[in-house]
mmCIF file of the N, C-alpha and C atoms, coordinates in Angstrom:
data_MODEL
# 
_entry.id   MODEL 
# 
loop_
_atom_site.group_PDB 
_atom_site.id 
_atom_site.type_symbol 
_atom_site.label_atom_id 
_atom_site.label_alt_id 
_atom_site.label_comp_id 
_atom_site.label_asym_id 
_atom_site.label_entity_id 
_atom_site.label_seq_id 
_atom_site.pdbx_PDB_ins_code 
_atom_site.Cartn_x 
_atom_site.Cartn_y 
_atom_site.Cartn_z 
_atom_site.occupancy 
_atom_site.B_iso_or_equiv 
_atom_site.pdbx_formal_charge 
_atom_site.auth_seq_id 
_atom_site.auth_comp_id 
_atom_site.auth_asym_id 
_atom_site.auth_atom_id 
_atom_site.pdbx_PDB_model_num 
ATOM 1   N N  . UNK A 1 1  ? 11.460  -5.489  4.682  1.00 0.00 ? 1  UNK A N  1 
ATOM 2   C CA . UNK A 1 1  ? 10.679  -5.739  3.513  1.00 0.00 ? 1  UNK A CA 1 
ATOM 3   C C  . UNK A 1 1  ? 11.510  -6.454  2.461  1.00 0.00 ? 1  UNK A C  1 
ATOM 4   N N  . UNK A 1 2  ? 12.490  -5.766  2.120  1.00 0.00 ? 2  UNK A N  1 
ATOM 5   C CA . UNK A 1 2  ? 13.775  -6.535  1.226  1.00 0.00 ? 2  UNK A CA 1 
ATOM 6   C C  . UNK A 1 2  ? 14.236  -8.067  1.677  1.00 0.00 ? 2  UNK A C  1 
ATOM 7   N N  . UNK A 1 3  ? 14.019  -8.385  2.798  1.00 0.00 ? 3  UNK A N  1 
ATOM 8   C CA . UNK A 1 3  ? 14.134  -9.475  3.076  1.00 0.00 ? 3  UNK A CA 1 
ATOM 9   C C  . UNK A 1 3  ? 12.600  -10.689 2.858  1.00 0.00 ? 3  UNK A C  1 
ATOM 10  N N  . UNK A 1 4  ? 11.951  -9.909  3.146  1.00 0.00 ? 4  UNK A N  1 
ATOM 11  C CA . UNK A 1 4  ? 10.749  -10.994 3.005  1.00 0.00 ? 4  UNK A CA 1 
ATOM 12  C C  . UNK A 1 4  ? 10.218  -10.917 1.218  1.00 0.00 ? 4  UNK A C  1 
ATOM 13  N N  . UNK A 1 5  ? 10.949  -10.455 0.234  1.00 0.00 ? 5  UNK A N  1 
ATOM 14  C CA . UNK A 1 5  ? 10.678  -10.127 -0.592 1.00 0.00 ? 5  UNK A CA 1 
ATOM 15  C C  . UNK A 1 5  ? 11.571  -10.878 -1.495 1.00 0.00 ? 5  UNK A C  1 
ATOM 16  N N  . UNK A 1 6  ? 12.720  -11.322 -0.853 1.00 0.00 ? 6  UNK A N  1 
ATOM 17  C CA . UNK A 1 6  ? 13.880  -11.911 -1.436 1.00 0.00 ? 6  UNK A CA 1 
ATOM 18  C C  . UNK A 1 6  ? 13.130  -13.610 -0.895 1.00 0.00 ? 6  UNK A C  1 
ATOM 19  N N  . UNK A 1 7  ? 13.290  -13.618 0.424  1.00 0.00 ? 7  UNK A N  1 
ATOM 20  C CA . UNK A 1 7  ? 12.833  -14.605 0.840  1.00 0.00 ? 7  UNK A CA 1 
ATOM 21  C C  . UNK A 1 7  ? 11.552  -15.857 -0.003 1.00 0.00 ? 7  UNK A C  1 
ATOM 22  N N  . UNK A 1 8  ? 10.376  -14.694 0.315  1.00 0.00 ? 8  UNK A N  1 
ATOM 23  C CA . UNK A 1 8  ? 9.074   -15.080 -0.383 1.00 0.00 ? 8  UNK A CA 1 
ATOM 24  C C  . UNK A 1 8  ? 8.557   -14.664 -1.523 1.00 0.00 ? 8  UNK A C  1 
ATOM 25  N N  . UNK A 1 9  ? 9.479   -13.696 -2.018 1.00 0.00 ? 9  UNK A N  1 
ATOM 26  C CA . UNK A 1 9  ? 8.527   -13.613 -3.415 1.00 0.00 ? 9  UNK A CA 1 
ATOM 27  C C  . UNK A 1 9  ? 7.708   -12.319 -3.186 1.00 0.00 ? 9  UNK A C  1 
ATOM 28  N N  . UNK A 1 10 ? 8.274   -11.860 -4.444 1.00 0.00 ? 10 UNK A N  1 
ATOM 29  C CA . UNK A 1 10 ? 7.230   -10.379 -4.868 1.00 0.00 ? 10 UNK A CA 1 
ATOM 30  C C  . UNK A 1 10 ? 6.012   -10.045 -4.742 1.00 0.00 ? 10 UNK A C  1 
ATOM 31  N N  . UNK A 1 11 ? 5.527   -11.626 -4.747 1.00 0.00 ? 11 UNK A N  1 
ATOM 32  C CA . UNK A 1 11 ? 3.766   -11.593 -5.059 1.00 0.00 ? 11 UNK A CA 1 
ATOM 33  C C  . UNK A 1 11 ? 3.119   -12.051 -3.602 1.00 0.00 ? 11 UNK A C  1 
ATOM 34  N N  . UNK A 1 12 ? 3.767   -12.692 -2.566 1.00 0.00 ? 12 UNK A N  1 
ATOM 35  C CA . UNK A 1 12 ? 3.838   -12.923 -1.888 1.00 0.00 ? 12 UNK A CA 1 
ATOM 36  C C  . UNK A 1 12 ? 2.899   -11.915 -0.667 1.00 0.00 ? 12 UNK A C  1 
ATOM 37  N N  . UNK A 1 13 ? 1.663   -12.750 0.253  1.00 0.00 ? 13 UNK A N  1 
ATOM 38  C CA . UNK A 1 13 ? 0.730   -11.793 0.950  1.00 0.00 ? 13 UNK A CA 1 
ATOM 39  C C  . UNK A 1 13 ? 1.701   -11.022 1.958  1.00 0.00 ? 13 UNK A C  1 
ATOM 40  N N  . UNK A 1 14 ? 2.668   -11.797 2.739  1.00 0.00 ? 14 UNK A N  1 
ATOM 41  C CA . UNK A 1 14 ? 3.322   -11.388 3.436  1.00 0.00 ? 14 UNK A CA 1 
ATOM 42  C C  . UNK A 1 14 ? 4.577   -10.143 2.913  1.00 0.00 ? 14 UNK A C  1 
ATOM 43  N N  . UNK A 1 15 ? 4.174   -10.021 1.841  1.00 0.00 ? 15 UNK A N  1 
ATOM 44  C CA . UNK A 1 15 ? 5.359   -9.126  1.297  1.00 0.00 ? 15 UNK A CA 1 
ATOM 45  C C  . UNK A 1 15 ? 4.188   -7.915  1.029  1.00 0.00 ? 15 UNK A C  1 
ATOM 46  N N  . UNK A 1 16 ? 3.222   -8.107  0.429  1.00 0.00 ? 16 UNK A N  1 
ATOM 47  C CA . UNK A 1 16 ? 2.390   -6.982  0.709  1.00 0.00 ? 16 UNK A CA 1 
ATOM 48  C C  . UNK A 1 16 ? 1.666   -6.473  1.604  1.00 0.00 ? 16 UNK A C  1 
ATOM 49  N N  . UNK A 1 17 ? 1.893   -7.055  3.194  1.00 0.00 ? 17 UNK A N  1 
ATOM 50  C CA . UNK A 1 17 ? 1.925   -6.538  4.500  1.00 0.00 ? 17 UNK A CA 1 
ATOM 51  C C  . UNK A 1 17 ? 2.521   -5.542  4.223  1.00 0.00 ? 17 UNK A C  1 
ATOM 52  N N  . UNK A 1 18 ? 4.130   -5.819  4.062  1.00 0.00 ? 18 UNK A N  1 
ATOM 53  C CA . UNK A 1 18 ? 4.856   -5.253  4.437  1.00 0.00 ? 18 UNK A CA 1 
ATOM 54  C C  . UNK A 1 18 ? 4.564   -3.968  3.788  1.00 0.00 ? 18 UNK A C  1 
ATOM 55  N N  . UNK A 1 19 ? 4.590   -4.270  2.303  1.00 0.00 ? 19 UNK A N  1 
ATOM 56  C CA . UNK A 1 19 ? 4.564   -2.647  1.389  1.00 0.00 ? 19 UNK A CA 1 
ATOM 57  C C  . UNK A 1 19 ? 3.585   -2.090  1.563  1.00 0.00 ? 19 UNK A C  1 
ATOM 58  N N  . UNK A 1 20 ? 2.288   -2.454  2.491  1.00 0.00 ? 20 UNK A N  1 
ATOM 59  C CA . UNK A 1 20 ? 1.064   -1.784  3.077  1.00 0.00 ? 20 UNK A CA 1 
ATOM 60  C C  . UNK A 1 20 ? 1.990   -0.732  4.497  1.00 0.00 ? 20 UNK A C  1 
ATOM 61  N N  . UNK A 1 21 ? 2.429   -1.528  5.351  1.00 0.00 ? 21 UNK A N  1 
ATOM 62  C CA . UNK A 1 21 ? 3.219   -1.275  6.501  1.00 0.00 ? 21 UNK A CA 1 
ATOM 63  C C  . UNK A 1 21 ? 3.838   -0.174  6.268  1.00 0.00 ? 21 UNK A C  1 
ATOM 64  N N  . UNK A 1 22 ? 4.985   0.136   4.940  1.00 0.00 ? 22 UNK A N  1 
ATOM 65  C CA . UNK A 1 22 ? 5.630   1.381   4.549  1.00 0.00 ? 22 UNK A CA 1 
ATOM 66  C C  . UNK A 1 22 ? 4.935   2.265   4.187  1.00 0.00 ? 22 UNK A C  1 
ATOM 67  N N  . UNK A 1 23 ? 3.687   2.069   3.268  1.00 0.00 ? 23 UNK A N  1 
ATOM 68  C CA . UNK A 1 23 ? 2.667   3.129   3.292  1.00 0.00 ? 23 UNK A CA 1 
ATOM 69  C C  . UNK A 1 23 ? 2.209   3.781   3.677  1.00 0.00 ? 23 UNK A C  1 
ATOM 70  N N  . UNK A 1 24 ? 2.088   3.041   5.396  1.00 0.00 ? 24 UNK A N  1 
ATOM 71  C CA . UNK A 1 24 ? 1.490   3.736   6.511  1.00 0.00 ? 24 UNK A CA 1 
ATOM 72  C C  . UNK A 1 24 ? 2.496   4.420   7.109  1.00 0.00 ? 24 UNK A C  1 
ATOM 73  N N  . UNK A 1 25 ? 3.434   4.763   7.123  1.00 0.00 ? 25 UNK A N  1 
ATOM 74  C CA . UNK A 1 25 ? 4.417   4.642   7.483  1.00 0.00 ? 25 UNK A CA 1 
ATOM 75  C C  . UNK A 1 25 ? 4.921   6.502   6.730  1.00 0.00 ? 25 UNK A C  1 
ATOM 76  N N  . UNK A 1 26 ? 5.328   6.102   5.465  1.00 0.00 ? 26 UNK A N  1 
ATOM 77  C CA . UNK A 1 26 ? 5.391   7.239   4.872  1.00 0.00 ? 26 UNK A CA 1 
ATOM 78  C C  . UNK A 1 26 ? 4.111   8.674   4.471  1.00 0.00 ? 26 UNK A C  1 
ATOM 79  N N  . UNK A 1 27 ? 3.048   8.021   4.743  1.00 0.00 ? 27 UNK A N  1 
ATOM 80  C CA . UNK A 1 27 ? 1.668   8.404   4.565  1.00 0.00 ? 27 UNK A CA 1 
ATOM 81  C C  . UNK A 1 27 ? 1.682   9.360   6.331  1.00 0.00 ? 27 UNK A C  1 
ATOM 82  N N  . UNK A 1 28 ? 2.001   8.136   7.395  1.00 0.00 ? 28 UNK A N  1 
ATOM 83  C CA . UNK A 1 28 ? 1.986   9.062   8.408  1.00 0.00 ? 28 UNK A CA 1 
ATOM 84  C C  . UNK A 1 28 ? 3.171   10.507  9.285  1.00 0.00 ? 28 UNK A C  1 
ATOM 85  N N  . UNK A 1 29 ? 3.936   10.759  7.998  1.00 0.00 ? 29 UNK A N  1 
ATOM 86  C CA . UNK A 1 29 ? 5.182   11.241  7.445  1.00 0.00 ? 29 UNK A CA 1 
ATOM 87  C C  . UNK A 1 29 ? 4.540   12.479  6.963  1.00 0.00 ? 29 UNK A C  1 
ATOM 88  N N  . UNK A 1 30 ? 3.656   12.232  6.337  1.00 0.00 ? 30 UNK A N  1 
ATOM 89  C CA . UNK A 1 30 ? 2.816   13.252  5.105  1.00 0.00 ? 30 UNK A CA 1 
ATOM 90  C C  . UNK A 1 30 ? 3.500   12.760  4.129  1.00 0.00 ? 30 UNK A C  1 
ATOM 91  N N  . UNK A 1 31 ? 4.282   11.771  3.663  1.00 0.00 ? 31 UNK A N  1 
ATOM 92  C CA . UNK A 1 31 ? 5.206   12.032  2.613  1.00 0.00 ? 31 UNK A CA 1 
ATOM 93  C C  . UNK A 1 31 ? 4.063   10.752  1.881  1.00 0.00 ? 31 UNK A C  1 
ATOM 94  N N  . UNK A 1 32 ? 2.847   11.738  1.170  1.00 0.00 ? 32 UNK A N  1 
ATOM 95  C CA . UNK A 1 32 ? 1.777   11.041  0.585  1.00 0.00 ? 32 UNK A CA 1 
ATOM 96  C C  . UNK A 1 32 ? 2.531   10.600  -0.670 1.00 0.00 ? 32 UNK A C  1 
ATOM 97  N N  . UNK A 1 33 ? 2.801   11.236  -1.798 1.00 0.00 ? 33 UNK A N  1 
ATOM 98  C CA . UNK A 1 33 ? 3.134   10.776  -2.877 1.00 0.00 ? 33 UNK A CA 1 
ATOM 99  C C  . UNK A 1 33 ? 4.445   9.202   -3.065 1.00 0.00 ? 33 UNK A C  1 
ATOM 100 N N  . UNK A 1 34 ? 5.215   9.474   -2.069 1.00 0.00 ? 34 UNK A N  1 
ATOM 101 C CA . UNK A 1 34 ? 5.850   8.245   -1.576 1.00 0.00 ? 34 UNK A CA 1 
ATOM 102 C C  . UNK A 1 34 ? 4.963   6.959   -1.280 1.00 0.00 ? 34 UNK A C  1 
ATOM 103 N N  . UNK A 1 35 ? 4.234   7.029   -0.598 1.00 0.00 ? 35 UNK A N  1 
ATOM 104 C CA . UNK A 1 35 ? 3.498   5.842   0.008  1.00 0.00 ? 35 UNK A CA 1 
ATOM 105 C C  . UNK A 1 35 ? 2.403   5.446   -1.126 1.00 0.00 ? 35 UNK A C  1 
ATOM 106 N N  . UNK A 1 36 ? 2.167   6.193   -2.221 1.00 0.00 ? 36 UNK A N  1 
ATOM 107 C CA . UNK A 1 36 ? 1.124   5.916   -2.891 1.00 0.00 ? 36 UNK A CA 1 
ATOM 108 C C  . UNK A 1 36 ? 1.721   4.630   -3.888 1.00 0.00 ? 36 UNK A C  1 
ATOM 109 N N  . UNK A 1 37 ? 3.147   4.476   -4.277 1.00 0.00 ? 37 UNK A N  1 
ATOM 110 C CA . UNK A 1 37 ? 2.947   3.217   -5.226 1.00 0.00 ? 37 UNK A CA 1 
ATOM 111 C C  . UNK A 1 37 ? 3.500   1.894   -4.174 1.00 0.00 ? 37 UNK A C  1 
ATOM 112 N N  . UNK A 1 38 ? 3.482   2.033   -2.706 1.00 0.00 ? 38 UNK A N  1 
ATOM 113 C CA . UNK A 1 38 ? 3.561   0.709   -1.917 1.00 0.00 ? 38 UNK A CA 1 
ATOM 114 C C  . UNK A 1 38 ? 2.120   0.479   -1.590 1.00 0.00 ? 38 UNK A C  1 
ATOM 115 N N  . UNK A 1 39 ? 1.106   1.231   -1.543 1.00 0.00 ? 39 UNK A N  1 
ATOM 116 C CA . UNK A 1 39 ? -0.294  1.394   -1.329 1.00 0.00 ? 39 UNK A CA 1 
ATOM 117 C C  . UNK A 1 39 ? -0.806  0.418   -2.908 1.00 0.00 ? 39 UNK A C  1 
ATOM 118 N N  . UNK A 1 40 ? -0.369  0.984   -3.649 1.00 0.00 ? 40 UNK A N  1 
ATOM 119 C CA . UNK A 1 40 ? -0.903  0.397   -5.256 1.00 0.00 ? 40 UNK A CA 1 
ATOM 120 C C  . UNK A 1 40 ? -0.203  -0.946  -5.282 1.00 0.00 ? 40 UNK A C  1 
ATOM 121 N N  . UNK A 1 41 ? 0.823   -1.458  -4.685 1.00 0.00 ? 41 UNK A N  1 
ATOM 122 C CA . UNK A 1 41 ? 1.416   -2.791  -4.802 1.00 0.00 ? 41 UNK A CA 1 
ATOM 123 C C  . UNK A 1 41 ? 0.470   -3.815  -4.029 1.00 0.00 ? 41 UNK A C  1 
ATOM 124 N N  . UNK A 1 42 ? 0.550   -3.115  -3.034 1.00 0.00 ? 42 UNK A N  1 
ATOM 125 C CA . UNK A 1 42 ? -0.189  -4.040  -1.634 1.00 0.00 ? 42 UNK A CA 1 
ATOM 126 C C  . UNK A 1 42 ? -1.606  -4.307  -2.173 1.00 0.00 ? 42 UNK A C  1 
ATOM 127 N N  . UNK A 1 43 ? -2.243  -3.395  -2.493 1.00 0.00 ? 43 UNK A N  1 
ATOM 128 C CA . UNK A 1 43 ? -2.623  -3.777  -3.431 1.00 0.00 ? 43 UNK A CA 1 
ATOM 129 C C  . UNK A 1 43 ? -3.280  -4.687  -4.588 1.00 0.00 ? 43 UNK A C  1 
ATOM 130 N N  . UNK A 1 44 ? -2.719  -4.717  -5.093 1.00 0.00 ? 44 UNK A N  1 
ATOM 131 C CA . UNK A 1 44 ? -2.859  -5.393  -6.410 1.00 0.00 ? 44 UNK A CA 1 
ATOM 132 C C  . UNK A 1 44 ? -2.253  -7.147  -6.093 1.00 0.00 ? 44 UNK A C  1 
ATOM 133 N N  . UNK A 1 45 ? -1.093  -6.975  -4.895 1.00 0.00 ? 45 UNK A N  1 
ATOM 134 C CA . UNK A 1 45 ? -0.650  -8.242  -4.821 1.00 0.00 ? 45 UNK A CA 1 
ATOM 135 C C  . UNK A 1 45 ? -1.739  -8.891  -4.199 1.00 0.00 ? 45 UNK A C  1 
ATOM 136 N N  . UNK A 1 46 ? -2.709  -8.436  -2.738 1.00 0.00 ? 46 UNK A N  1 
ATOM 137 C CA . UNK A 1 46 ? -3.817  -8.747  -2.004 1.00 0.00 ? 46 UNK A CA 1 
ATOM 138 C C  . UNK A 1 46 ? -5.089  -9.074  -3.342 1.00 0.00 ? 46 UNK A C  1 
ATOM 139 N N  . UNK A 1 47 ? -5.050  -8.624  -4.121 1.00 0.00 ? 47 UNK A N  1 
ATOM 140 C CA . UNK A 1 47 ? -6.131  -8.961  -4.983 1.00 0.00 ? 47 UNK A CA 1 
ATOM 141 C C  . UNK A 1 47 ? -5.767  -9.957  -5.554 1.00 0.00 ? 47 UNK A C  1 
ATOM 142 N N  . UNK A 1 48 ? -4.588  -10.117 -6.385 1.00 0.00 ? 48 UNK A N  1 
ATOM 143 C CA . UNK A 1 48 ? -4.240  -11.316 -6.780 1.00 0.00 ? 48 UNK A CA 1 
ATOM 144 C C  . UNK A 1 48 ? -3.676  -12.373 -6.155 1.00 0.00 ? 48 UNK A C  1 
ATOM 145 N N  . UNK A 1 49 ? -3.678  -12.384 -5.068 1.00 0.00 ? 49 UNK A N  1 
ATOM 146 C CA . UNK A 1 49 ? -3.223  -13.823 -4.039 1.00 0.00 ? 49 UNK A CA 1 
ATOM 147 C C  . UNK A 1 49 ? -4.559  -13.758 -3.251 1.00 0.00 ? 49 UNK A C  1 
ATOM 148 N N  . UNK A 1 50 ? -5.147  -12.753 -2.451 1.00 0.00 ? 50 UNK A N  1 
ATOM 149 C CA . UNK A 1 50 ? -6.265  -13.154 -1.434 1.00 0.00 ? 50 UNK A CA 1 
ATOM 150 C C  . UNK A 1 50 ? -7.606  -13.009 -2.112 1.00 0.00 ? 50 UNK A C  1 
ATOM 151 N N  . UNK A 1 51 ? -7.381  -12.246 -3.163 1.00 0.00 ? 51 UNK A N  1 
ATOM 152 C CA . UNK A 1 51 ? -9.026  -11.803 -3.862 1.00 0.00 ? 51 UNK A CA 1 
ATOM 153 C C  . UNK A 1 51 ? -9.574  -10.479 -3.339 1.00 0.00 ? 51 UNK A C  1 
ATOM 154 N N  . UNK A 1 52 ? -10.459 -10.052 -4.142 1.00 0.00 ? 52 UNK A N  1 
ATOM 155 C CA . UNK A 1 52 ? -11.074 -8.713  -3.985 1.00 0.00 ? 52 UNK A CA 1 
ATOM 156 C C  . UNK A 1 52 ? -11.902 -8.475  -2.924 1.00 0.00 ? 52 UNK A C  1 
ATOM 157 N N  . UNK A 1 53 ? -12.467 -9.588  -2.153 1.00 0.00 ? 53 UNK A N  1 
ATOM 158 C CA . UNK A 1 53 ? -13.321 -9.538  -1.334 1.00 0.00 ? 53 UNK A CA 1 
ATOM 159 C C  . UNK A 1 53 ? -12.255 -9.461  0.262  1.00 0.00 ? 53 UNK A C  1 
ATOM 160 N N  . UNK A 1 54 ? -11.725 -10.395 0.100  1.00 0.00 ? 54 UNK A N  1 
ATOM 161 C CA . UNK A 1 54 ? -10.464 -10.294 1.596  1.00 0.00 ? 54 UNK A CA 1 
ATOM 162 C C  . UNK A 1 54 ? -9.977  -9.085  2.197  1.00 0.00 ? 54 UNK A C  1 
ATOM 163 N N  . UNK A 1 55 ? -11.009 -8.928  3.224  1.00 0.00 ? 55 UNK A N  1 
ATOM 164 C CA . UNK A 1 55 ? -10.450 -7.952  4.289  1.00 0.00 ? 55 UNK A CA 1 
ATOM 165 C C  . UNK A 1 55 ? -9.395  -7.134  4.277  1.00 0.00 ? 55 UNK A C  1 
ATOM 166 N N  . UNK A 1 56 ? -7.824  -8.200  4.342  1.00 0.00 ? 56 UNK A N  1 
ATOM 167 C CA . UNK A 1 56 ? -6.793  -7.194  4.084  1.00 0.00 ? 56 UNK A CA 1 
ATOM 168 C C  . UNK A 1 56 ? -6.810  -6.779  2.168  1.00 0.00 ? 56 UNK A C  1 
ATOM 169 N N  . UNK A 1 57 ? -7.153  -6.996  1.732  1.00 0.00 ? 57 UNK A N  1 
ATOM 170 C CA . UNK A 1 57 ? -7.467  -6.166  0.501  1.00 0.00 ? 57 UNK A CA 1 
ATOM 171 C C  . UNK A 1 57 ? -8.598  -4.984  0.665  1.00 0.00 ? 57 UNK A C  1 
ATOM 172 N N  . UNK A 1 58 ? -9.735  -5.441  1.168  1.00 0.00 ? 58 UNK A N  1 
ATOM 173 C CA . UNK A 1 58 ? -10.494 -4.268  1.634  1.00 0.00 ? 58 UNK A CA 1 
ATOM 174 C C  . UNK A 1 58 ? -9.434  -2.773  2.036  1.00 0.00 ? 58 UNK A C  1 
ATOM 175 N N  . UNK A 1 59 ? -8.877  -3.491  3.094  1.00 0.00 ? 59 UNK A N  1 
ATOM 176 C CA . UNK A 1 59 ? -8.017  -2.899  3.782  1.00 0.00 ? 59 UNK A CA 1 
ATOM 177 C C  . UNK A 1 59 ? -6.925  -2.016  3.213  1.00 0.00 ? 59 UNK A C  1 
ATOM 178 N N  . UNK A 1 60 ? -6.395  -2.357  2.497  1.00 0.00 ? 60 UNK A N  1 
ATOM 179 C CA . UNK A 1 60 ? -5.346  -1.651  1.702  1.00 0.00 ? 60 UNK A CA 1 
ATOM 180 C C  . UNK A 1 60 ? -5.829  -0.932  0.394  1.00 0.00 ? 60 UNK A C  1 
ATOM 181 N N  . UNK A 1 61 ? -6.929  -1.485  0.120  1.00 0.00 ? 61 UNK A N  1 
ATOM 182 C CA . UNK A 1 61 ? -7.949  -0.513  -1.594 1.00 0.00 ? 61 UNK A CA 1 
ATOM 183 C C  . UNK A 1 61 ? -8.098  0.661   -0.127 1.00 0.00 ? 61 UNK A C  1 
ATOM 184 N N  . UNK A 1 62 ? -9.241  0.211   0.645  1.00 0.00 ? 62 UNK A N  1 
ATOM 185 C CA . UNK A 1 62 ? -9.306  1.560   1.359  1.00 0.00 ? 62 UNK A CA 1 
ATOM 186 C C  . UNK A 1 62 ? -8.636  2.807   1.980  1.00 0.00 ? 62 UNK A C  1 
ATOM 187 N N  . UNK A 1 63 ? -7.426  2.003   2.401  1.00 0.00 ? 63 UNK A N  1 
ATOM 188 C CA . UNK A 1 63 ? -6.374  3.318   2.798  1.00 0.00 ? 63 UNK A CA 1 
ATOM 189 C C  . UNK A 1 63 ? -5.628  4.147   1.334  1.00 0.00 ? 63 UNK A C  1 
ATOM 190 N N  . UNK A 1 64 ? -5.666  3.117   0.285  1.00 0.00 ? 64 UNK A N  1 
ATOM 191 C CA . UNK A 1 64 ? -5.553  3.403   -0.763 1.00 0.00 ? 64 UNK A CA 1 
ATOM 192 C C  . UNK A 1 64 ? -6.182  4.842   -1.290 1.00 0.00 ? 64 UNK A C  1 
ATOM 193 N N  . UNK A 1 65 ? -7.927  4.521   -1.526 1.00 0.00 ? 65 UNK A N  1 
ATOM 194 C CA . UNK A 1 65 ? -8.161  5.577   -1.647 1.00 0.00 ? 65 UNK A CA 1 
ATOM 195 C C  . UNK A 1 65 ? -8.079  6.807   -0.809 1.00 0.00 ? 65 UNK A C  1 
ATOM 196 N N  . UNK A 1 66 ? -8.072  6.382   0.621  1.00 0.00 ? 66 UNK A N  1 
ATOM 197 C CA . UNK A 1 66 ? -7.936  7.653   1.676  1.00 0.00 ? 66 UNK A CA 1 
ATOM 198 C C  . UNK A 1 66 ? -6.678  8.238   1.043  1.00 0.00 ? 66 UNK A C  1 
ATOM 199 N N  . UNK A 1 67 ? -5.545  7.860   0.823  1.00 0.00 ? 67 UNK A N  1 
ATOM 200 C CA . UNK A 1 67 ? -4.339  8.696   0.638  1.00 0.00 ? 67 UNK A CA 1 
ATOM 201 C C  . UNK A 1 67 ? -4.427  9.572   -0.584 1.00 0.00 ? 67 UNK A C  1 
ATOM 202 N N  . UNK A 1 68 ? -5.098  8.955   -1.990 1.00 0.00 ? 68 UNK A N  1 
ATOM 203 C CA . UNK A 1 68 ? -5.376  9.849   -2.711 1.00 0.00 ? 68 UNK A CA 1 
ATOM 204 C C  . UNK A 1 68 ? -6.499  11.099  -2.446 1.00 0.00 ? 68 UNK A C  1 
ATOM 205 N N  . UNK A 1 69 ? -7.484  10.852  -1.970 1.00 0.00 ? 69 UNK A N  1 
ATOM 206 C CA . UNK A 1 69 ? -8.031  12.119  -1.443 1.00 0.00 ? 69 UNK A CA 1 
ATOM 207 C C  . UNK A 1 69 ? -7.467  13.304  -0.170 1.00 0.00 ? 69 UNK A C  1 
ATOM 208 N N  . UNK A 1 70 ? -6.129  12.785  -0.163 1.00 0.00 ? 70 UNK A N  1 
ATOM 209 C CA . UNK A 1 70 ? -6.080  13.292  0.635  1.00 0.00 ? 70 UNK A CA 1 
ATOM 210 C C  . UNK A 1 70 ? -4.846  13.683  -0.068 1.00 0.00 ? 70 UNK A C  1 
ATOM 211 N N  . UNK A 1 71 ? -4.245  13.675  -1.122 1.00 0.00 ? 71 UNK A N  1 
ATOM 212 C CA . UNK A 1 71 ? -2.712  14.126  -1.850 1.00 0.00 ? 71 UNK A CA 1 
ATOM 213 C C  . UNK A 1 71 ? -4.138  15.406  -2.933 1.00 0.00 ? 71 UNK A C  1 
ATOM 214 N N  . UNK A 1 72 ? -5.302  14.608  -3.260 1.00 0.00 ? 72 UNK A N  1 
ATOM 215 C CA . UNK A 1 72 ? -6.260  15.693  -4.242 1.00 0.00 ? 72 UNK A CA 1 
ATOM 216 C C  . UNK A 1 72 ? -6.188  17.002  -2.795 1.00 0.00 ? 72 UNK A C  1 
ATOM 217 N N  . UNK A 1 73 ? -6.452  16.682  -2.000 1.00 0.00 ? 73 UNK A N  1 
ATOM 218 C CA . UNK A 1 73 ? -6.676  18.107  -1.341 1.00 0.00 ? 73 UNK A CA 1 
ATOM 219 C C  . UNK A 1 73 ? -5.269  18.726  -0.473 1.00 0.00 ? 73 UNK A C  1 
ATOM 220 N N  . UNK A 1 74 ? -4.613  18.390  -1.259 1.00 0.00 ? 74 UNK A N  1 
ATOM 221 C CA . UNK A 1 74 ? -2.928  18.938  -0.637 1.00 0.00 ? 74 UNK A CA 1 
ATOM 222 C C  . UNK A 1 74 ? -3.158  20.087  -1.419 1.00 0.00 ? 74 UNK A C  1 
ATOM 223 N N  . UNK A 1 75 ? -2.218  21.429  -1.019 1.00 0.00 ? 75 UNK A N  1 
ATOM 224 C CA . UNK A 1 75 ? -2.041  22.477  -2.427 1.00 0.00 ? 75 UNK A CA 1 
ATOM 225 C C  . UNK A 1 75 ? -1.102  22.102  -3.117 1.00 0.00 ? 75 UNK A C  1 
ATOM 226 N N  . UNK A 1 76 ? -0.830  22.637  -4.293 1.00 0.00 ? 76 UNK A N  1 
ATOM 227 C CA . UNK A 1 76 ? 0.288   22.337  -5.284 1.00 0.00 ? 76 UNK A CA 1 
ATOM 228 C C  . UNK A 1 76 ? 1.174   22.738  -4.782 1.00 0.00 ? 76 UNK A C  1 
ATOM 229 N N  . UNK A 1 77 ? 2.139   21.662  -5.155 1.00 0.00 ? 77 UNK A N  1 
ATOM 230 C CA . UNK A 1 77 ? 3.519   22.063  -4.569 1.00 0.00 ? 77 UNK A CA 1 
ATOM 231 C C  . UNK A 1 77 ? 4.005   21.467  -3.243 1.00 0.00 ? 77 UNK A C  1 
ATOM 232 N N  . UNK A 1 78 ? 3.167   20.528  -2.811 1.00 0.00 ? 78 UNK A N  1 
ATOM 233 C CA . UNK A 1 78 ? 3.212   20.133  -1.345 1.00 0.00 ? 78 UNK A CA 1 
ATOM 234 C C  . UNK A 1 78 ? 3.120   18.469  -1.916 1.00 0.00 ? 78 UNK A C  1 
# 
């Protein structure tokens, strides 16, 4: 990721693959609260380079919200 980030740029779609990629990644970890601000990057970069309507933005708002409903129904402390 550090490389395609150095490479291409922060804003870059291919860089918010990637920080989608770690999301899933740490999300399939359980380690929800981790993955939630590469989830919010991917994000926001897919909206502002591909638009709100583009699939992989679909794609990443949606796992987006899956991870927060799913950190709301963790117990505290977890």
């Amino acid at each position: 990721m550090a490389i395609d980030e150095k490479k291409l740029g922060a804003n870059h779609p291919d860089t918010a693959t990637d920080l989608n990629n770690l999301a899933k990644l740490y999300a399939a970890q359980g380690r929800l609260a981790e993955a939630e601000p590469y989830y919010t990057r991917a994000v926001a970069i897919r909206t502002k380079r591909l638009g709100p309507n583009h699939a992989a933005t679909a794609q990443s708002r949606g796992e987006l919200e899956a991870l927060r409903r799913a950190r709301a129904d963790q117990p505290v402390g977890s």
